[in-house]
C-alpha positions as CSV (number, residue, x, y, z in Angstrom):
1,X,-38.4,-16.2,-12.9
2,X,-38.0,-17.4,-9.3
3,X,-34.5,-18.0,-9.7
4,X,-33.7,-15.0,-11.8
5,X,-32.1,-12.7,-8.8
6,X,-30.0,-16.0,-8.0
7,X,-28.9,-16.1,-11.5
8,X,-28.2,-12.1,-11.7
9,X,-26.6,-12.4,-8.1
10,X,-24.0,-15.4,-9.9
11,X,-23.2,-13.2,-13.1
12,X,-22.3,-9.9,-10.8
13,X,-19.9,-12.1,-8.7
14,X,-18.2,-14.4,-11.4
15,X,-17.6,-11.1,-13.4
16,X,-16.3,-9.0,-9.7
17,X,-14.3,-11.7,-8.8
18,X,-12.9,-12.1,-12.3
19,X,-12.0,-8.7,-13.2
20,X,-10.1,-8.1,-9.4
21,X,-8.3,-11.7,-10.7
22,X,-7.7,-10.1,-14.1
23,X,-5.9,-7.3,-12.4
24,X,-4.2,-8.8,-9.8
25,X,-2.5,-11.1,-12.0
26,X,-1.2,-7.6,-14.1
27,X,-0.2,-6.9,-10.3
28,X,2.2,-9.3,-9.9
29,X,3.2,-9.3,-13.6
30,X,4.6,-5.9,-13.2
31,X,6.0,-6.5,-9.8
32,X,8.2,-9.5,-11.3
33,X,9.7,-6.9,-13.8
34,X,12.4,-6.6,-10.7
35,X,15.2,-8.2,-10.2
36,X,14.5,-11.0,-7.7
37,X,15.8,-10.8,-4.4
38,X,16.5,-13.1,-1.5
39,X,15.7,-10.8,1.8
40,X,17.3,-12.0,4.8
41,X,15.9,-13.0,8.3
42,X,14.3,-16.5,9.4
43,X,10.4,-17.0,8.3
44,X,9.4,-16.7,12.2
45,X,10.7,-13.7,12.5
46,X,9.1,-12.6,9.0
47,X,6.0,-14.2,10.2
48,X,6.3,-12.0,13.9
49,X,7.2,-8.8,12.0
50,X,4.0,-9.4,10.1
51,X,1.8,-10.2,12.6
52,X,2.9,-6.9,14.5
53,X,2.9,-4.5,11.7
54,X,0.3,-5.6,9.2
55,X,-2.5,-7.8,11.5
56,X,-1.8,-5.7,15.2
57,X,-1.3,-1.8,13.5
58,X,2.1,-1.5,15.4
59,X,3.4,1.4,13.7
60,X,-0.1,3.0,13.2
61,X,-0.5,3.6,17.0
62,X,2.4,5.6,16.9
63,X,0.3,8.7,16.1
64,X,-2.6,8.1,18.6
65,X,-5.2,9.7,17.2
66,X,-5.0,8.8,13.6
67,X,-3.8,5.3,14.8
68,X,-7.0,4.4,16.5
69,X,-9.7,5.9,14.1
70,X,-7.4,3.6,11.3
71,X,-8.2,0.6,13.4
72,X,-11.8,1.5,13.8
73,X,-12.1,1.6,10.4
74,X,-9.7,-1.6,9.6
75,X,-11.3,-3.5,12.9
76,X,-14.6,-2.6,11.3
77,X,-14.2,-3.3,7.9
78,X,-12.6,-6.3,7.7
79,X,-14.9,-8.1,10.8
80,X,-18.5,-6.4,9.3
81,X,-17.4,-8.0,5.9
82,X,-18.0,-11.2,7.5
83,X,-21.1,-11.0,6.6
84,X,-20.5,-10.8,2.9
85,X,-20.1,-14.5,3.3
86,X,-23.9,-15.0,4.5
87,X,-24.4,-12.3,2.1
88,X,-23.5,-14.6,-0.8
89,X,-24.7,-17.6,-0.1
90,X,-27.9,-16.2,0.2
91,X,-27.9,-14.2,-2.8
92,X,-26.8,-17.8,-4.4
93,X,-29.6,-19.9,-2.6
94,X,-32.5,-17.9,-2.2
95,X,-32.7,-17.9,1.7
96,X,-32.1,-15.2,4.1
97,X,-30.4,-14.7,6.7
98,X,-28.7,-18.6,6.4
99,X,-26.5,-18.3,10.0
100,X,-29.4,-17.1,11.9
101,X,-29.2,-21.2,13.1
102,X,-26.6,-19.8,15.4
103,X,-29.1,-18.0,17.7
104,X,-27.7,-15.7,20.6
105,X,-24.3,-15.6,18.6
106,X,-26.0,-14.4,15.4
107,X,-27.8,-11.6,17.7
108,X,-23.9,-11.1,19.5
109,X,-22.5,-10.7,15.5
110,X,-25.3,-8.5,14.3
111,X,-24.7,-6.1,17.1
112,X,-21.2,-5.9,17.2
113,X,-21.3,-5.5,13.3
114,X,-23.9,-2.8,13.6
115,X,-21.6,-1.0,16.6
116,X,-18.4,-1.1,14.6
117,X,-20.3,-0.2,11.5
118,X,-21.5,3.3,13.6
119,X,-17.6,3.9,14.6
120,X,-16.5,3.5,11.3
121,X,-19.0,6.2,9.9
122,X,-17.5,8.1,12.5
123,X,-14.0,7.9,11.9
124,X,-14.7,8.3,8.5
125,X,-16.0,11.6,9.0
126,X,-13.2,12.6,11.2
127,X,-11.0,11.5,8.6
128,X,-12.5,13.9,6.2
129,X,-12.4,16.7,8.1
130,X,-9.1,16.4,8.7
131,X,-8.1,15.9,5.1
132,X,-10.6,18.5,3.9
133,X,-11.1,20.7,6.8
134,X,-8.1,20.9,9.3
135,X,-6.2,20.5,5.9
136,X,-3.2,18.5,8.0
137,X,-0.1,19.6,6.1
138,X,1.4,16.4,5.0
139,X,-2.1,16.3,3.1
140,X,-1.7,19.1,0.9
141,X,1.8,18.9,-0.5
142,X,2.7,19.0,-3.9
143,X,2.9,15.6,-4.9
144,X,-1.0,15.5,-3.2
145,X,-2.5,17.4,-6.1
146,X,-5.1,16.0,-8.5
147,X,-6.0,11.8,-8.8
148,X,-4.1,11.3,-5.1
149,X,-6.3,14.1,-3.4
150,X,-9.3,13.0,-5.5
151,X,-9.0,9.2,-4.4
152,X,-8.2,9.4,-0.6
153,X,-11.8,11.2,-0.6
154,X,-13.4,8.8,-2.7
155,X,-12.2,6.5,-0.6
156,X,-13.7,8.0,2.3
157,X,-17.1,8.6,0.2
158,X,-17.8,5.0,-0.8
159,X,-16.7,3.6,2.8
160,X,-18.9,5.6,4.3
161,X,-22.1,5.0,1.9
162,X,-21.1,1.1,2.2
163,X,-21.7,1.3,6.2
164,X,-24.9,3.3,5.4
165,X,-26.1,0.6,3.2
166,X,-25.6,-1.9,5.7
167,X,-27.2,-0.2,8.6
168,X,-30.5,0.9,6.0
169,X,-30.6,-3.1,5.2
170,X,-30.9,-3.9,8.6
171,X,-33.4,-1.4,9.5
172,X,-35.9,-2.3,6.8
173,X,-35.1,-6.0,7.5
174,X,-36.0,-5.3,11.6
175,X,-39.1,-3.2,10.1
176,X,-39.9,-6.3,8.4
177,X,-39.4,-8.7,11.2
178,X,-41.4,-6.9,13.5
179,X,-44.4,-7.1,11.0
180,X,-44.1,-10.6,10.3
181,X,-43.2,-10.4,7.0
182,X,-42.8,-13.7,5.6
183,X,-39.2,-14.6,4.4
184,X,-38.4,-12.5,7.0
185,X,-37.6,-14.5,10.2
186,X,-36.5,-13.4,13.8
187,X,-32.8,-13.5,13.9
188,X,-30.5,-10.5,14.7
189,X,-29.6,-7.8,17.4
190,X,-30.0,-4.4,15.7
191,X,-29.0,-1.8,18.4
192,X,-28.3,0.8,15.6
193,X,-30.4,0.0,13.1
194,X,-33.0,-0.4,15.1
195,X,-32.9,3.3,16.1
196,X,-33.0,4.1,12.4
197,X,-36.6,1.9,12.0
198,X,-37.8,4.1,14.0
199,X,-38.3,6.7,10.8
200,X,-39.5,3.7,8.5
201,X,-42.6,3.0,10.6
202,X,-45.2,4.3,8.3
203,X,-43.6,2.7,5.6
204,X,-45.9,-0.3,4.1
205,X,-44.5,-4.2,3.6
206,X,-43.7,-3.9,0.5
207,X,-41.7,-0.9,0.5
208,X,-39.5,-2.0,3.0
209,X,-39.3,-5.1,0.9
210,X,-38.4,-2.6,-1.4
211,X,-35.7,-0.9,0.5
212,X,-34.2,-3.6,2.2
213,X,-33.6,-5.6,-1.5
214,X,-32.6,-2.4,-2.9
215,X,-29.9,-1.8,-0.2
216,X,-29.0,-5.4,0.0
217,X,-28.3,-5.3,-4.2
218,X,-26.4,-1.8,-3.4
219,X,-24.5,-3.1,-0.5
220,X,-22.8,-6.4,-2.4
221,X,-22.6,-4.6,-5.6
222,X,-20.5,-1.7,-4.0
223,X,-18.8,-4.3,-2.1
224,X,-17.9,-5.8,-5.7
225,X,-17.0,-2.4,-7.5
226,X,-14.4,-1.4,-3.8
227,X,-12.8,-5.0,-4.7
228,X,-12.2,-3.7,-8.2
229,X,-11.5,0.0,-7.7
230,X,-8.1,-1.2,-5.3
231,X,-6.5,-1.7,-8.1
232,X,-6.7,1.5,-9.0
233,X,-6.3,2.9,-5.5
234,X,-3.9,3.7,-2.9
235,X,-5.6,1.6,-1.1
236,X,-4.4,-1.4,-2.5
237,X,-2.0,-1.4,0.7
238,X,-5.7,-3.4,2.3
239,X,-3.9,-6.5,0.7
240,X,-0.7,-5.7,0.1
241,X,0.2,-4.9,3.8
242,X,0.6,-8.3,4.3
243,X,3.1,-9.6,1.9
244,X,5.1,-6.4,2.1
245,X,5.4,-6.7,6.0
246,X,6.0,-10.0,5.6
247,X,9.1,-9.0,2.8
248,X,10.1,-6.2,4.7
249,X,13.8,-5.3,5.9
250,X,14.5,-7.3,9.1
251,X,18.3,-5.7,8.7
252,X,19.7,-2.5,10.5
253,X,18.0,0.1,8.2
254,X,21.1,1.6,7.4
255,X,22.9,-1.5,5.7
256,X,23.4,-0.9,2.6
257,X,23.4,-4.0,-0.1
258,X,26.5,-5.2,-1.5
259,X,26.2,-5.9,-5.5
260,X,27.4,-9.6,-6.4
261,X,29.4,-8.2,-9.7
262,X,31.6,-5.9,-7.3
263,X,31.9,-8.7,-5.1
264,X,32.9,-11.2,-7.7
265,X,34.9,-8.4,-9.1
266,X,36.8,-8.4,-6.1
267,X,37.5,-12.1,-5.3
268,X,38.7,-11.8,-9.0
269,X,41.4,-9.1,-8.2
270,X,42.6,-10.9,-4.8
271,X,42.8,-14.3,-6.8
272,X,46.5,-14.4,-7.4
273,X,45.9,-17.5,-10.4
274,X,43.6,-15.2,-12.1
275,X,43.9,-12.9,-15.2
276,X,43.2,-10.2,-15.8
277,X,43.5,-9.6,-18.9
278,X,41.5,-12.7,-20.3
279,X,38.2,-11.7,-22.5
280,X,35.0,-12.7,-20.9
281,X,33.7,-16.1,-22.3
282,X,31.9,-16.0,-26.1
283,X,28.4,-17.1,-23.9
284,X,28.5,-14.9,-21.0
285,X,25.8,-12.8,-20.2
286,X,25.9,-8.7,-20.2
287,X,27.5,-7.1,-17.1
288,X,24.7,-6.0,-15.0
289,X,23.9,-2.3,-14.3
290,X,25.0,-0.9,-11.0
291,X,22.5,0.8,-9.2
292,X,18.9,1.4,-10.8
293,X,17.6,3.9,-13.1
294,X,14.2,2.2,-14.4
295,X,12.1,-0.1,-12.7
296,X,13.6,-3.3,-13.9
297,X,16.6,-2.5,-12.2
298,X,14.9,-2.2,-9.0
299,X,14.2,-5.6,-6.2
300,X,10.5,-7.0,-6.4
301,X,10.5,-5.8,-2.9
302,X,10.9,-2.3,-3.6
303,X,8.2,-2.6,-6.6
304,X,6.0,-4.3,-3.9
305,X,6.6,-1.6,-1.7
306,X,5.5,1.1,-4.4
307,X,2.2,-0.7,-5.0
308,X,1.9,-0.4,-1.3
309,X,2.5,2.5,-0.6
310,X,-0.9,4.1,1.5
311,X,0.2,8.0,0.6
312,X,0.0,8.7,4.2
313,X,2.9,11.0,4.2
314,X,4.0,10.1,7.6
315,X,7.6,9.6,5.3
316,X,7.3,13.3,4.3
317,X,6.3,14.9,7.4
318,X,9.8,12.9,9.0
319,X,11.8,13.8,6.4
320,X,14.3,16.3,7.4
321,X,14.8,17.5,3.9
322,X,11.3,18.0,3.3
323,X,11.1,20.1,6.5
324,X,14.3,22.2,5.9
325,X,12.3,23.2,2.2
326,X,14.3,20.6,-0.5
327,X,12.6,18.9,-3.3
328,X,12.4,15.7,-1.8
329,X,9.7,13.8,-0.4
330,X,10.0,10.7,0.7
331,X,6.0,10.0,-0.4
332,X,6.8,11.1,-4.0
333,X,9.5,9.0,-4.8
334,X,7.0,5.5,-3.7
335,X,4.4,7.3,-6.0
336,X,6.7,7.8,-8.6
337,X,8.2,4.2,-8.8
338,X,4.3,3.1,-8.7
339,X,3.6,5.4,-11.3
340,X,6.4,4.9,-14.0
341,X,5.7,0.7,-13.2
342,X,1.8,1.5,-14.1
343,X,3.1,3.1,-17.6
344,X,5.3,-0.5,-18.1
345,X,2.4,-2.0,-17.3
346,X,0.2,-0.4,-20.1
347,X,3.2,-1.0,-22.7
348,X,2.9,-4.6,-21.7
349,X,-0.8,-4.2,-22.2
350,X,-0.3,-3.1,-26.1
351,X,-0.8,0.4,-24.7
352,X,2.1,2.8,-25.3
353,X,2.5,6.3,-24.0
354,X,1.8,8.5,-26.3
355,X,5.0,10.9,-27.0
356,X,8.1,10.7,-25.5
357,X,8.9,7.8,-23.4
358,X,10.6,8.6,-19.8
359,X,12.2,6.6,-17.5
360,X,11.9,6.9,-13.8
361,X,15.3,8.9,-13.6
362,X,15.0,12.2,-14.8
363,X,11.8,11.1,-16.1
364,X,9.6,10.7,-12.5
365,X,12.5,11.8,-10.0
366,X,14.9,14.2,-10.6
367,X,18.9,14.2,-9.3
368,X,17.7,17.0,-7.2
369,X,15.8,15.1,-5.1
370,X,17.8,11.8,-5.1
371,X,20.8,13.9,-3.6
372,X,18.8,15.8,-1.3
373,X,18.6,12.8,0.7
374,X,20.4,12.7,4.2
375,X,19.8,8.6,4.3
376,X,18.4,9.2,8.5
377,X,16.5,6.5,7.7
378,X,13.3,8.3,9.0
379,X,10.7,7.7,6.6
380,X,11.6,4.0,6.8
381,X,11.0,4.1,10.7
382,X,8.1,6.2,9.9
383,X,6.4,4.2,7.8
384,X,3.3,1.7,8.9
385,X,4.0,-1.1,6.4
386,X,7.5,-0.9,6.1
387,X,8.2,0.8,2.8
388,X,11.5,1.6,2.4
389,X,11.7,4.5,0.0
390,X,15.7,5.6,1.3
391,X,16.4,2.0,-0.3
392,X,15.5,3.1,-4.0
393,X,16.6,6.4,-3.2
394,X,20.1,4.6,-2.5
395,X,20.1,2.6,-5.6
396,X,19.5,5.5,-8.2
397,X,22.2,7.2,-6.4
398,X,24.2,4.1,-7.1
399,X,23.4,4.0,-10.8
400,X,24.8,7.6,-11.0
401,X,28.3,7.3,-9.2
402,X,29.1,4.0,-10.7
403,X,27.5,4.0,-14.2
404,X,27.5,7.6,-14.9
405,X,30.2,9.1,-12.4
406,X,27.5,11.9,-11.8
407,X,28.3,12.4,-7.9
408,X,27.3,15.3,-6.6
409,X,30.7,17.6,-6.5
410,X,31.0,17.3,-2.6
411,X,31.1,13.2,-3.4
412,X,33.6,13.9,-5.9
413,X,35.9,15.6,-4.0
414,X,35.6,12.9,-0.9
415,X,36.5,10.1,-3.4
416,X,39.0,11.7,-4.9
417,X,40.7,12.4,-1.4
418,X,40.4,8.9,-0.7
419,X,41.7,7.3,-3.6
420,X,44.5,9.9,-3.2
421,X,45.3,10.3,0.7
422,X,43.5,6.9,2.0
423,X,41.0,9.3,3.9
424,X,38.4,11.3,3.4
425,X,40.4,15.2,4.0
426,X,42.9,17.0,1.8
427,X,46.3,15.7,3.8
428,X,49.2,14.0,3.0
429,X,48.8,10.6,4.5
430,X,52.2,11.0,6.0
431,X,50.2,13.6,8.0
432,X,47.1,12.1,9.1
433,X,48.1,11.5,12.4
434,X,49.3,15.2,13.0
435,X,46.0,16.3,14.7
436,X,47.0,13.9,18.1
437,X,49.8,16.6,18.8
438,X,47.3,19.2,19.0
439,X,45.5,17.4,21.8
């Protein structure tokens, strides 16, 4: 029976860490439905853009005070789940406490662990209210209703009972110390949860024993089911801000992509031993689609940057369309990608949708908002992990000029000037050069 917590402790990691493998492996399935892509850009310069954005919170700073309560909370989160590591080895070995060898740097950890752990209750609560009290605009449109409003506070909830678990651990395990509990040796700095001992003291030995296992169990187990619910979560972007940073555009913003088939297309016409009116070979592949109008016919780095997406709606609140009234928002269209890839997913899976199946044009995003679009590029500056939504936005766009010739009627009438008069207005060319005599 001795080593029956050991054993319990092993079964609730291998089946954590397995099911967070299980579904980061359906992940990466679904991101590989895109087309694969060869960004640009040196890897030190991918690396630099990475380090910046994703590890230093360049972006996030831009808005001060939601920029520093998100590194509190990152800061604090990643560097008090240090101690998940001591964590599990002891809940695999039986010991306690196993780095408390380190002496005054243990007691310079625990503090600084406990101190960060108090900010990021803090932030976390200013978070909320600002979500749930201030109600900040870019948190209550539309696209904000139901699951996405539900899960940001969830989010909030189970951060903030984590840091309370941690903090109760260490003030029945001070409690404890101070008694001279057995098991329980001197090791540790506890300038907040030593405050919070303070209401424990007429507790007995053994229930603080009681507390500090139970909050110990509840600290790694919660620690286990966060791993598994980012799956599910926007805030999957805790792991994905990495290799999307490290992906991200390092081109002007504005560039558009040039398609291979109009390029080779091209080279075919200006090839003067060419012709043009020999059949494709019996073996050659299917002409590709121009532009994208399901998720397959999007890059894996705009399907990474759906799954990344954090739903912060800095993209929306930039968005001049959104702000002049129009349908689009730049948030929705990164949800919508996400959302219409999770529904592949599940066909994958053996798990049709029941009813009519849509794809993501007309399906998730409508024309409306795909042409509402001014291309300012400002929810791609905006953004704090370099999602790119105007790039998707772009390609759908693309998919209805060239594969459906469903421009909008202002787009019509440009192209048709040009094809007509070599320039975009309704003159003669003979006459395009009138306007200097006006001067």
């Amino acid at each position: 029976m001795t080593y029956l917590p050991n054993l319990l402790f092993l079964v609730a990691l291998v089946l954590g860490i397995g099911y967070f493998t299980r579904n980061i492996r359906k992940l990466i399935r679904n991101i590989k439905l895109g087309r694969p892509t060869e960004p640009g850009g040196s890897r030190a310069a991918r690396w630099g853009q990475m380090a910046r954005i994703a590890l230093g919170q360049q972006k996030m700073v831009v808005r001060p005070i939601a920029g520093i309560l998100h590194v509190i909370v990152y800061v604090g989160f990643v560097i008090i789940n240090i101690e998940v590591l001591e964590i599990i080895i002891d809940g695999l070995f039986g010991t306690h406490r196993v780095f408390a060898f380190l002496g005054p740097v243990y007691d310079v950890l625990i503090g600084s662990f406990e101190i960060l752990a108090l900010l990021v209750i803090v932030a976390v609560v200013l978070f909320w209210l600002r979500r749930n009290a201030l109600k900040l605009a870019r948190f209550w449109k539309p696209e904000m209703k139901g699951w996405p409003k539900k899960d940001a506070d969830w989010i909030l909830y189970i951060e903030l009972v984590l840091m309370c678990l941690f903090l109760t651990m260490n003030a029945a395990d001070y409690s404890l110390q101070e008694m001279g509990a057995a098991h329980y040796t001197q090791a540790g700095a506890f300038p907040v949860s030593g405050w919070i001992a303070q209401f424990m003291s007429g507790m007995s030995e053994s229930t603080l024993i009681l507390v500090e296992r139970g909050a110990w169990w509840l600290h790694i187990l919660g620690i286990l089911f966060f791993l598994n619910y980012l799956y599910y979560s926007k805030h999957l972007h805790i792991l994905l801000a990495f290799p999307n940073t490290y992906w991200g555009k390092l081109q002007p913003k504005g560039e558009m992509t040039n398609l291979e088939s109009v390029k080779r297309e091209v080279a075919l016409m200006m090839d003067p031993s060419a012709d043009p009116f020999a059949a494709p070979a019996a073996d050659a592949p299917p002409p590709e689609t121009f532009g994208a109008r399901d998720v397959e016919d999007l890059s894996r780095i705009q399907l990474l940057n759906a799954y990344t997406c954090t739903e912060c709606g800095r993209c929306t609140s930039e968005c001049p369309a959104n702000q002049t009234g129009k349908k689009l928002s730049p948030r929705k269209i990164m949800m919508d990608v996400r959302d219409r890839l999770e529904a592949k997913g599940r066909e994958l899976d053996g798990k049709p949708a029941q009813g009519e199946e849509k794809v993501l044009l007309d399906g998730y995003i409508s024309r409306e908002e795909l042409w509402a679009c001014t291309t300012c590029n400002a929810c791609t500056e905006a953004c704090p992990v370099s999602i790119d939504p105007m790039s998707i936005i772009l390609e759908m766009r693309r998919y209805l000029v060239m594969e459906q010739s469903a421009a909008s009627q202002e787009l019509n009438v440009m192209m048709g000037n040009i094809e007509n008069n070599g320039a975009p207005w309704p003159f003669n060319q003979m006459d395009r050069l009138n306007w200097q005599n006006e001067m």
